[in-house]
TIMAR-310997 format. One line per 2 residues: number of its first residue (from 1); for each residue z negated, x, y negated of N, C-alpha, C, O. Coordinates in nm, 3 decimals. Layout:
NUM> Z X Y Z X Y Z X Y Z X Y ~ ...
//
This chain:
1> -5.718 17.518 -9.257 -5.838 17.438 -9.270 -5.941 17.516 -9.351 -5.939 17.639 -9.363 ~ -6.032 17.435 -9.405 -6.146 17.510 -9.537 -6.271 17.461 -9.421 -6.278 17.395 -9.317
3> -6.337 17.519 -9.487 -6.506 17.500 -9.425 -6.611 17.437 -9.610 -6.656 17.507 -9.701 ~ -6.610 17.267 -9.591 -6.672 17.210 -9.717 -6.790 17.180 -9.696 -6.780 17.113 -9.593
5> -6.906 17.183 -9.723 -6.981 17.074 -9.797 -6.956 16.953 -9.851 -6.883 16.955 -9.950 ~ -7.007 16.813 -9.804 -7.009 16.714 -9.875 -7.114 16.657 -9.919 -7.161 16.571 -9.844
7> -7.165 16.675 -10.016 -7.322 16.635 -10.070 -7.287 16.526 -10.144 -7.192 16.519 -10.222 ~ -7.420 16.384 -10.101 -7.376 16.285 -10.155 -7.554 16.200 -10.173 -7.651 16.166 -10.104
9> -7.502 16.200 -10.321 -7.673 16.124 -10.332 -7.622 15.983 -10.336 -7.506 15.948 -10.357 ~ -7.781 15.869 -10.300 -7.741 15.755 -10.296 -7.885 15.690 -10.298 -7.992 15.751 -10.296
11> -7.871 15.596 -10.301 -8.026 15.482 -10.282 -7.969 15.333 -10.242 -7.851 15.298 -10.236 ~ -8.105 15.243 -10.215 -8.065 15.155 -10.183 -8.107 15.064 -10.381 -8.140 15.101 -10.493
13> -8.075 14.939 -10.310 -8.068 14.810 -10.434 -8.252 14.820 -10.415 -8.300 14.847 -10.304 ~ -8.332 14.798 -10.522 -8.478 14.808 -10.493 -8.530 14.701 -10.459 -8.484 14.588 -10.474
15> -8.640 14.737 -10.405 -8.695 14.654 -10.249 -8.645 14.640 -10.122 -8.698 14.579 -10.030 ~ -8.487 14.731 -10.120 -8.424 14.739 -9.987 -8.426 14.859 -9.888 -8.356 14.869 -9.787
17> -8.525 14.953 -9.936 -8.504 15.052 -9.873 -8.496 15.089 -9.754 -8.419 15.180 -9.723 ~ -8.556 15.041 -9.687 -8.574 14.981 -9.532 -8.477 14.964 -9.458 -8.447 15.027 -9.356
19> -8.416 14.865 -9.515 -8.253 14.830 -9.460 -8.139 14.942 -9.507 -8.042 14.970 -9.437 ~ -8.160 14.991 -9.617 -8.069 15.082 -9.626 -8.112 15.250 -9.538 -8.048 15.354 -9.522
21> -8.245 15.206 -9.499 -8.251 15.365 -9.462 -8.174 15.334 -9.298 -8.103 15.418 -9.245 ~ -8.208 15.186 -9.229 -8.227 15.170 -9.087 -8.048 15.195 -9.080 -7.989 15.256 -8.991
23> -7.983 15.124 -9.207 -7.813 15.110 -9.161 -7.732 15.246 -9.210 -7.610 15.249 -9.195 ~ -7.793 15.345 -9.261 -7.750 15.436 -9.281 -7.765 15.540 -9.169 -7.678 15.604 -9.111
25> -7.900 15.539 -9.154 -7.938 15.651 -9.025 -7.889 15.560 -8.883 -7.809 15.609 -8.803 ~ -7.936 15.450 -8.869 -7.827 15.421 -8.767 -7.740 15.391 -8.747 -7.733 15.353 -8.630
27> -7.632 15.380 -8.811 -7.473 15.346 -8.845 -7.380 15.386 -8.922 -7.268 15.387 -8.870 ~ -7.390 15.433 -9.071 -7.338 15.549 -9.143 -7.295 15.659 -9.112 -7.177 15.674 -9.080
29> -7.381 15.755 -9.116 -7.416 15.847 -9.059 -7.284 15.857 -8.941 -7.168 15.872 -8.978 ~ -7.323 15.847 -8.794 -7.256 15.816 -8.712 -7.079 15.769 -8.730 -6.990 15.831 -8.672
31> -7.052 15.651 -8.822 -6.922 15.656 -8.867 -6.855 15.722 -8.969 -6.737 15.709 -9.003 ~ -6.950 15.803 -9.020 -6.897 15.916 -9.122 -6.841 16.035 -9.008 -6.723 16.067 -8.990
33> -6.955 16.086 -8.943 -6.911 16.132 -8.856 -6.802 16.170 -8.768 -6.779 16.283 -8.724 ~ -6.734 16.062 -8.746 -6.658 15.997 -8.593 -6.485 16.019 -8.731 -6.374 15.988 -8.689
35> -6.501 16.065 -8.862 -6.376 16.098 -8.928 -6.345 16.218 -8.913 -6.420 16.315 -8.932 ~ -6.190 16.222 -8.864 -6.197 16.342 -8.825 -6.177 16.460 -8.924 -6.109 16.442 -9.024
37> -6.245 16.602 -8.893 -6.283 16.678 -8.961 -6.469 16.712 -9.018 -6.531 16.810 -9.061 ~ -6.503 16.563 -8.985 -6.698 16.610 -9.004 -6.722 16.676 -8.871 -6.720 16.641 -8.753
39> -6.745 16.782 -8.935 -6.853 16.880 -8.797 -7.019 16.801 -8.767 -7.063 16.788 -8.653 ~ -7.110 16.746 -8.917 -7.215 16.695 -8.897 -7.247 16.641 -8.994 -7.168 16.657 -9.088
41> -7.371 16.554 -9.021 -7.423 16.492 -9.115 -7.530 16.471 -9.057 -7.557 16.459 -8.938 ~ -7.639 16.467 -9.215 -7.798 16.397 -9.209 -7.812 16.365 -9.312 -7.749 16.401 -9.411
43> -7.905 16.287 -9.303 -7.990 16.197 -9.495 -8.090 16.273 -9.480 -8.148 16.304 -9.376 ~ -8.110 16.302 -9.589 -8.266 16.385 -9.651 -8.338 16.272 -9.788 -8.290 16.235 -9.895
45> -8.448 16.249 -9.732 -8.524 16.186 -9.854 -8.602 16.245 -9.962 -8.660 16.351 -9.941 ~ -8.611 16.174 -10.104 -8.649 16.265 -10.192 -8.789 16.284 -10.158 -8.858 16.191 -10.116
47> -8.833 16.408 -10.175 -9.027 16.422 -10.216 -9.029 16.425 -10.339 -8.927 16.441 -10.407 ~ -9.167 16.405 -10.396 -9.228 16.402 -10.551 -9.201 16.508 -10.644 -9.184 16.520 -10.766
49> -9.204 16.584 -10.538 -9.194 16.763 -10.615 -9.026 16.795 -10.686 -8.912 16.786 -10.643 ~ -9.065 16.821 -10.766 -8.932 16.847 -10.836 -8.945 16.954 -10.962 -9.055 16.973 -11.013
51> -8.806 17.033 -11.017 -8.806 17.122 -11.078 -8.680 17.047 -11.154 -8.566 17.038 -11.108 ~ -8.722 17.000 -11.268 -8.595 16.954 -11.361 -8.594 16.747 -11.307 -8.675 16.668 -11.258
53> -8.424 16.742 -11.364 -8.488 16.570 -11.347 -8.480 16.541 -11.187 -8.419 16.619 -11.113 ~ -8.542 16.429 -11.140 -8.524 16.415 -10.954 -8.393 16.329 -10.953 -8.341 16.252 -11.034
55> -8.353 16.382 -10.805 -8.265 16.309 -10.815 -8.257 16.199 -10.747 -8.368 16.152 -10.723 ~ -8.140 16.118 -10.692 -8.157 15.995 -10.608 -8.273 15.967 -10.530 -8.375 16.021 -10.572
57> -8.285 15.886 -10.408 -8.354 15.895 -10.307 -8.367 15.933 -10.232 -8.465 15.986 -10.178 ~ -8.207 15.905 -10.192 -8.159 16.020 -10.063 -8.048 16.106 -10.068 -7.954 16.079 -10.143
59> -8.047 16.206 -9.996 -7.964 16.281 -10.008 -7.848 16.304 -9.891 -7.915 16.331 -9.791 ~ -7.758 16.306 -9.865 -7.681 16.331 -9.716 -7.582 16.468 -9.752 -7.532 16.502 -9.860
61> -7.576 16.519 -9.642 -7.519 16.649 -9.630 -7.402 16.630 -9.483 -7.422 16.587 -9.369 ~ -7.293 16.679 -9.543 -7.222 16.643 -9.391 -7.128 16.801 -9.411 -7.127 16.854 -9.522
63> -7.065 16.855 -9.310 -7.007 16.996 -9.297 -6.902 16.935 -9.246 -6.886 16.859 -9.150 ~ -6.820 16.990 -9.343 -6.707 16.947 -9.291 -6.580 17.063 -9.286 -6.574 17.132 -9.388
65> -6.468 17.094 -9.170 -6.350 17.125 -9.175 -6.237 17.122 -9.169 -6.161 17.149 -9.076 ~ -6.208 17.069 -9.327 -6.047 17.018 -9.349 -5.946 17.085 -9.408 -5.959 17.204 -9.435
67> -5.864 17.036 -9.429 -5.765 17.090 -9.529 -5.800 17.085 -9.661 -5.793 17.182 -9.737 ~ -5.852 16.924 -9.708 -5.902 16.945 -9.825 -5.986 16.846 -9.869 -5.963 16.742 -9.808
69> -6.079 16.834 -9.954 -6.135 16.719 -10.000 -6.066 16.605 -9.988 -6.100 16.500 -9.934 ~ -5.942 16.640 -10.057 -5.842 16.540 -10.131 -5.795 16.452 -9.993 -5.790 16.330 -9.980
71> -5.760 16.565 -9.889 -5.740 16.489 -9.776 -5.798 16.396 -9.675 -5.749 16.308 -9.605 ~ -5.933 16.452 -9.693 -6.044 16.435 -9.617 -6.076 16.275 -9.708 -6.093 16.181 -9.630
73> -6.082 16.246 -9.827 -6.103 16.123 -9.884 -5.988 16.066 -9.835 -6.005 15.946 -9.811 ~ -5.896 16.099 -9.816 -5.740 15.969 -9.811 -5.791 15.922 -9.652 -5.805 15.804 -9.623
75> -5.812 16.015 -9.573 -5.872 15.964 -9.438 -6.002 15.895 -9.440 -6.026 15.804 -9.360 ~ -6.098 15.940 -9.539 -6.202 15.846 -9.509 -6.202 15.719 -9.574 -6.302 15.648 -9.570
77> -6.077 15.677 -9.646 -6.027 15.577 -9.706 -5.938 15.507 -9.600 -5.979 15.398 -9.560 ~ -5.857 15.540 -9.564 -5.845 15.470 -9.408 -5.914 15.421 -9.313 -5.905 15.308 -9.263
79> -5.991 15.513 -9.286 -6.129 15.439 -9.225 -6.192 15.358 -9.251 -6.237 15.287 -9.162 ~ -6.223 15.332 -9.402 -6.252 15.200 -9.458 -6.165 15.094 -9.493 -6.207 14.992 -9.547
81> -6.051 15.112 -9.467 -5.962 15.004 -9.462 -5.932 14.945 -9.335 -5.902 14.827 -9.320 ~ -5.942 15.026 -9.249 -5.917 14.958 -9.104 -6.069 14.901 -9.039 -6.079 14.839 -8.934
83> -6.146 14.926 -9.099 -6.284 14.820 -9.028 -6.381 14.898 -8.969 -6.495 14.858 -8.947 ~ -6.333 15.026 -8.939 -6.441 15.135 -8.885 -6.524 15.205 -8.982 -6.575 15.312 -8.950
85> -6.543 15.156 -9.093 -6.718 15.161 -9.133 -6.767 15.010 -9.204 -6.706 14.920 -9.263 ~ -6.908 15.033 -9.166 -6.973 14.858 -9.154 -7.050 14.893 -9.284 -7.142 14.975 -9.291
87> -6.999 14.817 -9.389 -7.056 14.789 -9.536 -7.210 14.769 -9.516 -7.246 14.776 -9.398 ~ -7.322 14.744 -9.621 -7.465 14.730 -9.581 -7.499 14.643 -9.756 -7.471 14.702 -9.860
89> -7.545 14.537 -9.755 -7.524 14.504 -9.963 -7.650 14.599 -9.975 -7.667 14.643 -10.088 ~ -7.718 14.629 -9.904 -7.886 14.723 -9.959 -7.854 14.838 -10.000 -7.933 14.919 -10.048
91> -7.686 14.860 -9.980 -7.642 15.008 -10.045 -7.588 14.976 -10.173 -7.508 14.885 -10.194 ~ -7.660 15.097 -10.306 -7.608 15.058 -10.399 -7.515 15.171 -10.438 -7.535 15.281 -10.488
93> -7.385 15.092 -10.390 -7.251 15.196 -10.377 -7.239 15.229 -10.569 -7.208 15.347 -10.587 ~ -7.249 15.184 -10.645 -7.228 15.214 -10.750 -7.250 15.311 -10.851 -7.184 15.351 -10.947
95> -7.414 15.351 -10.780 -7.504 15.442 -10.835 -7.477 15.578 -10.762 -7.518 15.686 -10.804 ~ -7.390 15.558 -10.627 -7.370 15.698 -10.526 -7.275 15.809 -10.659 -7.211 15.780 -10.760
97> -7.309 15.935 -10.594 -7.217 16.042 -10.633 -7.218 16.138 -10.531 -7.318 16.147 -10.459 ~ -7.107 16.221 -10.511 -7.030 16.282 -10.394 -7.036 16.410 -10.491 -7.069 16.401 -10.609
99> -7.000 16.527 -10.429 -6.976 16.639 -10.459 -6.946 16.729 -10.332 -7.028 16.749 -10.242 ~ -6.801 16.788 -10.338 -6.722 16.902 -10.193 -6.818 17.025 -10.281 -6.883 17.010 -10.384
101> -6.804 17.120 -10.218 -6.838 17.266 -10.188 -6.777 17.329 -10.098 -6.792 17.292 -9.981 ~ -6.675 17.463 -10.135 -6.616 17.498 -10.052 -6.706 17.641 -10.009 -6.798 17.697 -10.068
103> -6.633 17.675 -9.874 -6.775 17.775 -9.813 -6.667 17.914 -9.898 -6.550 17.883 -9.873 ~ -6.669 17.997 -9.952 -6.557 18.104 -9.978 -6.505 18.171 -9.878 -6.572 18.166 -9.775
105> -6.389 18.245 -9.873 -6.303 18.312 -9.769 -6.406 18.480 -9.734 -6.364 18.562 -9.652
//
């Protein structure tokens, strides 16, 4: 097993933020979670302050220990095929980007 980082920026569709913050922090989150191998997760929102371009809105951080990214997506792709995570349209899945980080040996 590795010790990753999963950093994942995202926002909602605009004028939805609300709903995307309420179904993320209360339901996301939580079923990201519940895959096995996340140790934790939180959303971080952007502030004004920035050094270079800003990025998304929000930010989520989850720790994870798997075997591998690669694996860790085929399972959290299962998970979304079997019904155990609840879609939200105020998420604009299109605009998300993901990035692993492995912790070194």
């Amino acid at each position: 097993m590795g010790r990753y980082l999963m950093i994942v920026q995202s926002q909602a569709h605009p004028g939805r933020e609300a709903e995307y913050a309420a179904w993320y922090d209360g339901t996301h989150v939580q079923e990201i979670c519940s895959v096995p191998g996340v140790v934790s997760g939180q959303r971080y929102e952007a502030t004004p302050v920035a050094l270079g371009a800003p990025g998304m809105a929000c930010l989520s951080i989850y720790e994870l220990d798997v075997e591998s990214p690669q694996a860790f997506l085929a399972e959290l792709g299962k998970f979304g095929a079997s019904g155990r995570m609840t879609p939200c349209d105020a998420y604009n899945s299109a605009d998300s980007i993901m990035w692993f980080y492995k912790q070194p040996d």
